[in-house]
C-alpha positions as MATLAB code, in Angstrom:
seq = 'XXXXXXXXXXXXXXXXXXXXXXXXXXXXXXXXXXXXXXXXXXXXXXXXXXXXXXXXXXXXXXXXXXXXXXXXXXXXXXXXXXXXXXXXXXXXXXXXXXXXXXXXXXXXXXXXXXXXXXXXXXXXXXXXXXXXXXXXXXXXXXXXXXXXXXXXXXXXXXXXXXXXXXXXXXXXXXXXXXXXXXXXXXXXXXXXXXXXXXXXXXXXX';
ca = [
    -137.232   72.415   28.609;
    -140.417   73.618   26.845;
    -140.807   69.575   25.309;
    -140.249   68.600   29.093;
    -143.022   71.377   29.998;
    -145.741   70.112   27.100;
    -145.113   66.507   27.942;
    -146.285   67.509   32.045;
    -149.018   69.507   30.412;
    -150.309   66.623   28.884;
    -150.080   64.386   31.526;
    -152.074   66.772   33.741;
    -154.486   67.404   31.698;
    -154.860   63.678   30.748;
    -155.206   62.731   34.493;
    -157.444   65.758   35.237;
    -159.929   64.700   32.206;
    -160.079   60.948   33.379;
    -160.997   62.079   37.238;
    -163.627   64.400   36.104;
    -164.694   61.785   33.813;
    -165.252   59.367   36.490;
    -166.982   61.778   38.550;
    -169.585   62.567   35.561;
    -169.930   59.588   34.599;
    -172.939   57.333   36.479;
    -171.674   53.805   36.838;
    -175.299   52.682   35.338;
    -177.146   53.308   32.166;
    -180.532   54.489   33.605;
    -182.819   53.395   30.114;
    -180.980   49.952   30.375;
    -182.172   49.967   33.771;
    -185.554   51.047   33.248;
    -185.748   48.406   30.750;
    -185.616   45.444   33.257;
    -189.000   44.046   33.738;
    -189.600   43.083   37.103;
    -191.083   39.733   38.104;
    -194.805   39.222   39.123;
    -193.811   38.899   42.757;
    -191.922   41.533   42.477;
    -194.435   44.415   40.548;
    -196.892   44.973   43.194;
    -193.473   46.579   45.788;
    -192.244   49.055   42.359;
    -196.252   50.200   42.055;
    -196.506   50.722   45.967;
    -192.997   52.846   45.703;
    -193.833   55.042   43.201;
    -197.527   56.216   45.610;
    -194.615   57.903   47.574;
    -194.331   60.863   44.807;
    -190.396   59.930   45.499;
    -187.992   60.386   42.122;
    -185.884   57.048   41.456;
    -182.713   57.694   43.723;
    -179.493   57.900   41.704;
    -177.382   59.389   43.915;
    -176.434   60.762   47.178;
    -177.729   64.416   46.073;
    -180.980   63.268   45.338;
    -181.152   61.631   48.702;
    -180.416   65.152   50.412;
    -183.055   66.876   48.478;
    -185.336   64.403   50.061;
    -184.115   65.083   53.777;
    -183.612   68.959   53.126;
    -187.463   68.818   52.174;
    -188.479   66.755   55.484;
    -189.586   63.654   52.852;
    -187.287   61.556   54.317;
    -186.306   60.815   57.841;
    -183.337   59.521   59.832;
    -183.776   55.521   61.042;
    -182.226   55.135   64.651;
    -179.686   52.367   65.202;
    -181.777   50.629   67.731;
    -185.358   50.586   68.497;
    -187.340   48.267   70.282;
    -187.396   44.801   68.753;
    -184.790   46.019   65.862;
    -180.921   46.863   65.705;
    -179.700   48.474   62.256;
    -176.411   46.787   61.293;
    -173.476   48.056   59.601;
    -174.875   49.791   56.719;
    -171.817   49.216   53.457;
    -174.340   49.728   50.799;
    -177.748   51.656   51.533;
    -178.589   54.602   53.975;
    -180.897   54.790   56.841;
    -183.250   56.916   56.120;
    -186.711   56.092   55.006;
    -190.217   57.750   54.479;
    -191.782   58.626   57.171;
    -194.761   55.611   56.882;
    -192.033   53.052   56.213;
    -190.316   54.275   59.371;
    -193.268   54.707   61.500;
    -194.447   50.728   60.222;
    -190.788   49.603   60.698;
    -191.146   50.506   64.627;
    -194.330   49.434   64.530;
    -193.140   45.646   63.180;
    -190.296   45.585   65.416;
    -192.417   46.444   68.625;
    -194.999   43.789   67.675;
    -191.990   41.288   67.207;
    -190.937   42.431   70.509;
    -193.788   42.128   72.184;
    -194.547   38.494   70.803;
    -191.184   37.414   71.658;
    -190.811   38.988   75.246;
    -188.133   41.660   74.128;
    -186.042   39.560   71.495;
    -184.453   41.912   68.346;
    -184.291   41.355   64.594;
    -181.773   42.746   62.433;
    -182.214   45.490   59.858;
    -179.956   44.544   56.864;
    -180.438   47.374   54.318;
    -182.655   50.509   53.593;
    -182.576   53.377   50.874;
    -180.439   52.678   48.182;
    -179.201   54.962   45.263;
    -178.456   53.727   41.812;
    -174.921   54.231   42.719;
    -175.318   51.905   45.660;
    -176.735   49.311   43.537;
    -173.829   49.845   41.058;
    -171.378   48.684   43.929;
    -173.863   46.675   45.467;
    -173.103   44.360   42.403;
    -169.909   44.133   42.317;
    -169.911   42.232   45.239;
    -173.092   40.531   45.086;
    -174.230   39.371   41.667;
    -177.634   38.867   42.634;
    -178.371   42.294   43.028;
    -181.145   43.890   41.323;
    -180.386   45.020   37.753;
    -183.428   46.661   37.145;
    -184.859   49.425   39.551;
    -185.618   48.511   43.403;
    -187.929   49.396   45.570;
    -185.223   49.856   47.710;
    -184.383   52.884   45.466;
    -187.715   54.685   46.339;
    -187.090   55.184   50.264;
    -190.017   52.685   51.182;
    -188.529   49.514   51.474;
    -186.193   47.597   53.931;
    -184.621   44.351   54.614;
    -184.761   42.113   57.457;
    -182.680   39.159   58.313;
    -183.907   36.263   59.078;
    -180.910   34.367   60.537;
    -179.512   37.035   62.624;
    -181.628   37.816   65.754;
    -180.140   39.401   69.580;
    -177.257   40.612   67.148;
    -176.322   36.878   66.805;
    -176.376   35.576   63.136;
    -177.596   32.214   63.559;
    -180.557   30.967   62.524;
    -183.199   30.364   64.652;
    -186.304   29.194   63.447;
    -188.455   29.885   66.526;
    -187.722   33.689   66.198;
    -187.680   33.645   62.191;
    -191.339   32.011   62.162;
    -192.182   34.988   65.156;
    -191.080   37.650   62.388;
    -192.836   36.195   59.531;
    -196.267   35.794   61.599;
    -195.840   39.969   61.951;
    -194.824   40.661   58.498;
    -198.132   38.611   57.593;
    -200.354   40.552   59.895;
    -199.431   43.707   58.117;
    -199.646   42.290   55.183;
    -203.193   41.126   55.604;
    -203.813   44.703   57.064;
    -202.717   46.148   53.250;
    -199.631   47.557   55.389;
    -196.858   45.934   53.568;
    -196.025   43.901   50.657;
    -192.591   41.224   51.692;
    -191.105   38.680   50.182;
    -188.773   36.123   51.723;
    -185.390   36.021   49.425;
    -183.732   32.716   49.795;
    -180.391   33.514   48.452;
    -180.407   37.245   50.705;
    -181.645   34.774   54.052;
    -183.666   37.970   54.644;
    -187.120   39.018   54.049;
    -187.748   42.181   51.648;
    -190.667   44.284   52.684;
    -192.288   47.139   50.944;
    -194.133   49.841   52.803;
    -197.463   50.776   51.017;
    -198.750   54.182   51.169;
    -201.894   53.025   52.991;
];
């Protein structure tokens, strides 16, 4: 009886010490991270982040902080000239100047296209969302995102009306808008082939 008792012991306290572990245990190494040098292209939306006085996000705590403290605020589903879609792997919250310029871009679009709607694809993103992120999507930033900074967002350019199918009328319509706030020193984007979406950067401007 007492082996049987020691040998249940163990077993708890083996499966109690691999759960915590888990738990503990970020699914990144943040200096390997920090490590990744990020492309030319790329540079000027990590510089514009980090004018936001926001800590790299690594998990879902951090993001809290940032909402307890009023830094970061709540992204509605739908807004005129946008629809957020299912979000699996960022959150929707962003600073407040990346939120006010997202309206702001989607209105424009709106306006340009006599009330059509683009699609919001991601937002904020942890460390721990990149981490599963990955594991689905290998071309997922292995180095730190902008994304991970609460000042950047993703739009889709083949899914427009909450229709994914591309449509090149609309898609040049949303490009001519990112690249008036661009000019304006508003945003930096990028259009990533392999995503079919364009990555824009809010500066603090």
């Amino acid at each position: 009886m007492r082996k049987l008792l020691c040998i249940l012991l163990f077993f708890f306290y083996n499966y109690f010490y691999s759960q915590v572990s888990k738990k503990s245990v970020p699914c990144y190494d943040l200096t390997e991270v920090l490590k990744v040098e990020p492309t030319p292209l790329y540079k000027p939306h990590l510089d514009a982040s980090k004018r936001f006085n926001i800590n790299i996000l690594k998990n879902t705590s951090q993001v809290q902080k940032y909402i307890n403290k009023g830094k970061f605020h709540t992204v509605n589903k739908t807004g005129k000239g946008y629809r957020v879609q299912k979000l699996d792997y960022s959150r929707a919250y962003l600073v407040l100047k990346a939120k006010s310029t997202l309206e702001k871009i989607g209105s424009r679009f709106s306006k340009e296209t006599k009330g059509q709607t683009f699609t919001v694809s991601s937002l904020t993103r942890t460390l721990e969302d990149q981490c599963r992120l990955r594991k689905v999507n290998s071309n997922a930033s292995l180095g730190i995102s902008s994304h991970n900074y609460g000042n950047s967002f993703d739009i889709s350019y083949v899914r427009f009306n909450n229709t994914l199918k591309p449509n090149p009328k609309l898609e040049s319509a949303l490009e001519k808008v990112l690249k008036y706030y661009a000019d304006a020193g508003r945003i930096y984007y990028i259009k990533e082939r392999q995503q079919s979406c364009f990555h824009i950067t809010v500066r603090n401007y």
